[in-house]
N, C-alpha and C positions, 0 to 999 in steps of 0.2 A: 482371166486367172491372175495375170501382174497384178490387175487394181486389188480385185478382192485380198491380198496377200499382205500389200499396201495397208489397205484397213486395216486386216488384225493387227501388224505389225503398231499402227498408230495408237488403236486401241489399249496394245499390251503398255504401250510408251506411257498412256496420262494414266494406266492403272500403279504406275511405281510412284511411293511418295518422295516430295521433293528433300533433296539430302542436307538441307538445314532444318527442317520438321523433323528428320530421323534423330538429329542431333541436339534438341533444344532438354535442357533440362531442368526440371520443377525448381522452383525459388525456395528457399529451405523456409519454414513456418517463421514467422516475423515476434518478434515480443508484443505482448499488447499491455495498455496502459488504460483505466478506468478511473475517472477522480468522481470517490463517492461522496464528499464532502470539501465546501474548501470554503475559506474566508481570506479580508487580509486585515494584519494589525497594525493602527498608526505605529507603534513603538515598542519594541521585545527588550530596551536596556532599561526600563524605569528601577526594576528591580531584577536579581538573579533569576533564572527560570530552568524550571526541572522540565524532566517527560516520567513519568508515571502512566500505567497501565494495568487496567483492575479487569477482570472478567465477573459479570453479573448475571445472576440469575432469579427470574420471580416466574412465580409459578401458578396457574392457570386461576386469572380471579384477583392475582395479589395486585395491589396499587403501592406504588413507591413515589418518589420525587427526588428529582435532583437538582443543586447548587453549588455548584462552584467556580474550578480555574475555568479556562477558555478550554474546551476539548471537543472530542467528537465521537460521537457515538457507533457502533459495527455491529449491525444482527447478526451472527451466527446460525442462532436457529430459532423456531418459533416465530412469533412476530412480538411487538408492543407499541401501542396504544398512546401517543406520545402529545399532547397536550403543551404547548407553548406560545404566548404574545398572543392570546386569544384565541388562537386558530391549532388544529389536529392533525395530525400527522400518522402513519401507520405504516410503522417501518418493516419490513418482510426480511428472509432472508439474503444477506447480499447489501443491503443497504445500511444507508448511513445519515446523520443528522450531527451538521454544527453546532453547538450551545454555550452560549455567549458568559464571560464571566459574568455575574450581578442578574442572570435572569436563574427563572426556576422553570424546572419542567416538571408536569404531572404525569406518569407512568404507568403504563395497568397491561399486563398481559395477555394474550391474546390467544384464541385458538385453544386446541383443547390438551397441549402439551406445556413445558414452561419456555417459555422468555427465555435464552440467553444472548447476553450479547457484550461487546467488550467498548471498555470506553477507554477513551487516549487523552490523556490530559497533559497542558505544556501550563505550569504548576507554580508557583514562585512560592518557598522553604516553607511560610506560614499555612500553606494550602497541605502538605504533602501529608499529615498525620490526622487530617481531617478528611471521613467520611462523608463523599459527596453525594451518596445514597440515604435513606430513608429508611426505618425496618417499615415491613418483614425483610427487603432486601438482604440476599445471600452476595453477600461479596468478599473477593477473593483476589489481593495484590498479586499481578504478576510480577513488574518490573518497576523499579525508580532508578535513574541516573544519583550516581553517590555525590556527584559533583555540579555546580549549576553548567549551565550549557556557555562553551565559551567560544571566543569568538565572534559575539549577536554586535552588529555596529547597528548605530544610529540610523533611523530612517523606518519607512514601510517593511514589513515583512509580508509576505505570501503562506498560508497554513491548509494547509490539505491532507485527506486522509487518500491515496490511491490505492487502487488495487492493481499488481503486476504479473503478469503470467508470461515466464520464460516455458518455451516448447521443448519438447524430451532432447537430450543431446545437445544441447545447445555450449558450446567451448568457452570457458569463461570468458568476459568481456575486457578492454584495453583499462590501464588501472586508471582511478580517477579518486575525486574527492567530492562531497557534501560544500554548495555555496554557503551554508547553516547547519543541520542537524537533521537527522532522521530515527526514529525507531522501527526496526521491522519485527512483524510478526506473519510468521511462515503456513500459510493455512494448510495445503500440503504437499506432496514433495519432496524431495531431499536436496540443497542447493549445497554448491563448493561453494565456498568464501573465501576468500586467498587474502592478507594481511601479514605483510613483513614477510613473503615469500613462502609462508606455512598456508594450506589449502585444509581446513575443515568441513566436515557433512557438517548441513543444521536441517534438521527435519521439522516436521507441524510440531507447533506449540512453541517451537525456538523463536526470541525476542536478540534478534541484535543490535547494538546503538553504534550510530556512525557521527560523530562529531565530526565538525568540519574539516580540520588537517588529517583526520584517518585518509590514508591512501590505501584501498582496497579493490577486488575485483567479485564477481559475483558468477556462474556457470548453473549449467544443469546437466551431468552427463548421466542422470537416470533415463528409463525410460517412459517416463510419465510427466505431466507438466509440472512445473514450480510453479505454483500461486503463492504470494506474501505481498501483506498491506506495506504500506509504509506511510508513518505517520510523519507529516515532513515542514518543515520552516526553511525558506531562504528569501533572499532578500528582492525585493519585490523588482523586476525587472532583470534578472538577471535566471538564468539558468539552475533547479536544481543540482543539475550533475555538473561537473567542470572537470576536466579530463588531469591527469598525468597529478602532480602537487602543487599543493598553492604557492603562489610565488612569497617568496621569505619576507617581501616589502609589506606584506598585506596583512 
């Protein structure tokens, strides 16, 4: 009788879990980062340079072309058909293609719906009034910077279009600054923006420009995730983000 007692007793003992299991608790959902597009450029001060941002649309059949700044291309939705330096491309929703100043691309939509997609272009003044679409092309200015981009020192630049996806809840981030420049476009979501101590909603469609001395913070206290591209330039070897302000020597 003792031993059989014994056993249950041990038995009951390895059925309890051990009480740092009881206690461990989930990692909160982490930010994720996607670079749909990226190049780098020998030099961003030859001339002053804008960010401009156009949403396009062709429609099932239509063929366009496009030439101009350095920019990058963002399917939305549908697909297209994309034709460049001899070789083809077929960009889906989600995706993206770099297109180099001085080249041309051939465009033709795809699928049995139309073509949108948005293109990001980093612009110098003589580019900015010039249509870098073709008709039939349906195009549609979102954003241009009023000012050129300041700040760009000498040397390589890094140019990418990423995609960022803050998780629901997420408490704004510590303040920081742009090593160069970014433009965000908000796919959807609703994110806080915090600048000069004032906290703003930007929802889908919203375009914000972060120049380099901007010291801002970015949150998500919806319950849904924040998706927004950011279209971005900094200086090659060096961190886009840089934490707290730039130092006043710089």
């Amino acid at each position: 009788m003792q031993f059989r007692t014994t056993g249950l007793l041990l038995l009951g003992a390895m059925a309890l879990p051990a009480s740092g299991t009881a206690q461990t608790t989930p990692a909160p959902p982490a930010i994720t980062r996607t670079v749909i597009a990226a190049t780098k450029l020998p030099t961003v001060t030859d001339v002053p340079l804008y960010f401009k941002a156009v949403t396009v649309t062709l429609h099932p059949d239509e063929m366009s072309g496009i030439s101009a700044a350095n920019g990058i291309l963002y399917q939305m939705s549908g697909s297209t058909q994309v034709a460049l330096d001899g070789g083809a491309k077929r960009l889906n929703a989600g995706e993206g293609l770099f297109i180099a100043r001085g080249k041309t691309a051939a465009l033709r939509a795809g699928g049995n719906g139309p073509s949108i997609f948005l293109h990001f272009l980093l612009a110098p003044a003589g580019d900015l009034d010039r249509s870098a679409q073709t008709a039939p092309t349906a195009v549609r200015e979102l954003y241009r910077t009023a000012d050129p981009i300041p700040d760009l020192k000498p040397g390589g630049y890094d140019l990418n279009l990423t995609r960022i996806t803050f998780p629901a809840g997420m408490p704004s981030n510590p303040p920081h600054h742009r090593s160069g420049a970014a433009l965000y476009f908000i796919i959807s979501g609703t994110g806080a923006n915090t600048v000069d101590g004032k906290t703003e909603a930007r929802g889908p469609g919203s375009l914000i420009y972060e120049p380099y001395a901007l010291v801002h913070q970015w949150g998500n206290p919806g319950n849904e995730p924040l998706i927004f591209l950011a279209f971005n330039i900094n200086p090659e070897g060096v961190a886009a983000v840089l934490p707290s302000a730039p130092a006043k020597n710089q």
